[in-house]
C-alpha positions as CSV (number, residue, x, y, z in Angstrom):
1,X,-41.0,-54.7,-15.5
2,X,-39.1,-51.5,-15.7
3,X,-35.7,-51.1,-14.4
4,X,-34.5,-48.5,-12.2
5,X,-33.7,-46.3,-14.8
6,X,-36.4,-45.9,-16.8
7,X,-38.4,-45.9,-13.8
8,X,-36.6,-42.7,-12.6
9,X,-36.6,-40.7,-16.1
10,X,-39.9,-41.5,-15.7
11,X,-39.9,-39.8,-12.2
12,X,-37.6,-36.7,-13.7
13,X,-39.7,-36.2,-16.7
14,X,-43.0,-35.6,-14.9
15,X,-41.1,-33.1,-13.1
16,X,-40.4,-31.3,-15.7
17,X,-43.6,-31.9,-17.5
18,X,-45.5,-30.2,-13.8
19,X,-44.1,-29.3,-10.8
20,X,-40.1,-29.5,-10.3
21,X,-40.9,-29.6,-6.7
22,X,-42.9,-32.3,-6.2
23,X,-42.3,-36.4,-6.8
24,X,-43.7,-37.3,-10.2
25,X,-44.1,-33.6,-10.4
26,X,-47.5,-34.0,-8.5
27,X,-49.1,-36.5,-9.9
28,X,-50.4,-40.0,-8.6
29,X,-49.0,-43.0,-10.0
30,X,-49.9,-46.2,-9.6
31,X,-47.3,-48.8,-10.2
32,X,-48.8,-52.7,-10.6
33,X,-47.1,-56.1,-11.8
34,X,-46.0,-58.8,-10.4
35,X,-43.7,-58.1,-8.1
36,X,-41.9,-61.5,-7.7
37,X,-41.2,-61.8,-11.6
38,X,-37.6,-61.9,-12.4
39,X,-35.9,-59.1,-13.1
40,X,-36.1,-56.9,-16.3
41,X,-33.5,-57.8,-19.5
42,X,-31.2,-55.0,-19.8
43,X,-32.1,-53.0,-23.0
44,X,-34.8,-55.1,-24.4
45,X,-36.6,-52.9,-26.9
46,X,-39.1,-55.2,-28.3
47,X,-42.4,-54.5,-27.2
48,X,-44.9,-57.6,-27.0
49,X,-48.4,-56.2,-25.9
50,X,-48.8,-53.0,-26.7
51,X,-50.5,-52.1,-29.8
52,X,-50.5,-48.4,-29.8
53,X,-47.5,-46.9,-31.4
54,X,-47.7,-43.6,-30.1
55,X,-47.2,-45.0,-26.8
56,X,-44.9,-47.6,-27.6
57,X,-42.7,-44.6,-29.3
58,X,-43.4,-42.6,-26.3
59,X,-41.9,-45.6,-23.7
60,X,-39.0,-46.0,-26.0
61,X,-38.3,-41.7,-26.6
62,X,-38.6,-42.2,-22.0
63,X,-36.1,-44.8,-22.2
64,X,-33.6,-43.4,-24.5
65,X,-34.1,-39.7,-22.1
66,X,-35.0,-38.2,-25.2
67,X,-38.0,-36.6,-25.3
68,X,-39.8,-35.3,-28.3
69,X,-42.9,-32.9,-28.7
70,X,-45.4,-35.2,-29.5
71,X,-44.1,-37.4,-26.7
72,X,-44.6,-34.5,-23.5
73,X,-47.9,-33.9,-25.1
74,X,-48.9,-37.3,-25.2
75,X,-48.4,-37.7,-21.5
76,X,-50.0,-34.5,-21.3
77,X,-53.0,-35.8,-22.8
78,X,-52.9,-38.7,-20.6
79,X,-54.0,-36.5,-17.3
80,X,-57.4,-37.5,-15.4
81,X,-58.9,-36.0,-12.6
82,X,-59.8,-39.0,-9.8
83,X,-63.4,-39.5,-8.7
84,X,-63.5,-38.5,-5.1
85,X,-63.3,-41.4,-2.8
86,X,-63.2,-42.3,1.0
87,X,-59.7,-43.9,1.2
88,X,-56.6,-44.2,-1.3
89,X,-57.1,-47.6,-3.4
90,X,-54.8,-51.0,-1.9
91,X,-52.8,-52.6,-4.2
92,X,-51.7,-56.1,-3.2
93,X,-49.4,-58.2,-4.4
94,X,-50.6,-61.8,-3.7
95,X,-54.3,-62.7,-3.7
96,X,-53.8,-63.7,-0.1
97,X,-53.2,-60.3,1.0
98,X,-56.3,-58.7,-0.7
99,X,-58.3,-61.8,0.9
100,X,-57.3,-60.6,4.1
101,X,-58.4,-57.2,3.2
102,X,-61.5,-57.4,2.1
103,X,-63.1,-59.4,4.2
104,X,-61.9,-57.3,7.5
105,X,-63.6,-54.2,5.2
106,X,-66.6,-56.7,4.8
107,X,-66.9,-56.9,8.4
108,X,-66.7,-53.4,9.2
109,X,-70.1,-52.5,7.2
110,X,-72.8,-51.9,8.6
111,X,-75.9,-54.2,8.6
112,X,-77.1,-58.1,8.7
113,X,-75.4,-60.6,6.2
114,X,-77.0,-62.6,3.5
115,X,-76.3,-65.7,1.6
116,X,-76.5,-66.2,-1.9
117,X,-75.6,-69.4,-2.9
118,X,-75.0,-69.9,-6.9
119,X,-73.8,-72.8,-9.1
120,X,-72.0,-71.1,-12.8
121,X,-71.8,-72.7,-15.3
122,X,-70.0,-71.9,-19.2
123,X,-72.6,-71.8,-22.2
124,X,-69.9,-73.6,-24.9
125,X,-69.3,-76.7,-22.5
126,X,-72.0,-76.7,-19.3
127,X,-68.8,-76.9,-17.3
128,X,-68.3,-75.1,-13.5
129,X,-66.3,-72.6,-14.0
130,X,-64.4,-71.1,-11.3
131,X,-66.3,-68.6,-8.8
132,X,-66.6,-68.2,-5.2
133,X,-69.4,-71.0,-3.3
134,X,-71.0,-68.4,-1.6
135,X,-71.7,-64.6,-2.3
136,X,-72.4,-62.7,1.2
């Protein structure tokens, strides 16, 4: 989890890297995790998942406010155009909530339903595994 700070040299940076006028300089940002985790430890610097160390230098040079060349152009770099779309993309936080959402979008298509029915099973063990009882 980021803390406040980091989250807004994150914010200031992109600025500067873009559009000084704009929030996150312009660009969209899509922030995910879990957002009933505890909060983050204060200047923890050990980085557990991430095996790229350009990145993980670039997260620390954000944290620390001091940005170096190969940092800006790594977040540079890291610009992609979004594939056009008929509605921004929901983010939920519990699984309950996304439930909820998809299956009012499920009933606003268009057409009859149908039923598939399937049983799933694992190849090492023959065990069910978990999946949905029916697919409509």
């Amino acid at each position: 989890m980021l803390s406040r700070k980091l989250f807004e040299q994150l914010e200031f940076i992109c600025r500067q890297l873009k559009n000084k006028f704009k929030v996150f300089g312009g660009m969209q940002v899509i922030a995910i995790g879990d957002f009933f985790q505890l909060a983050p430890v204060p200047d923890e610097m050990k980085v557990l998942r991430q095996k790229q160390l350009d990145f993980v230098e670039a997260v620390n040079d954000v944290s620390k406010g001091e940005l170096t060349v190969e940092t800006c152009n790594l977040i540079k770099r890291l610009h992609r155009s979004l594939p056009p779309s008929n509605g921004p993309i929901r983010l939920s936080a519990r699984k309950f909530d996304c439930l909820i959402y998809n299956a009012c979008k499920l009933m606003d298509l268009p057409g009859e339903d149908y039923v598939f029915n399937a049983i799933d099973t694992t190849l090492e063990t023959g065990m069910s595994c978990y999946a949905v009882k029916k697919l409509i």
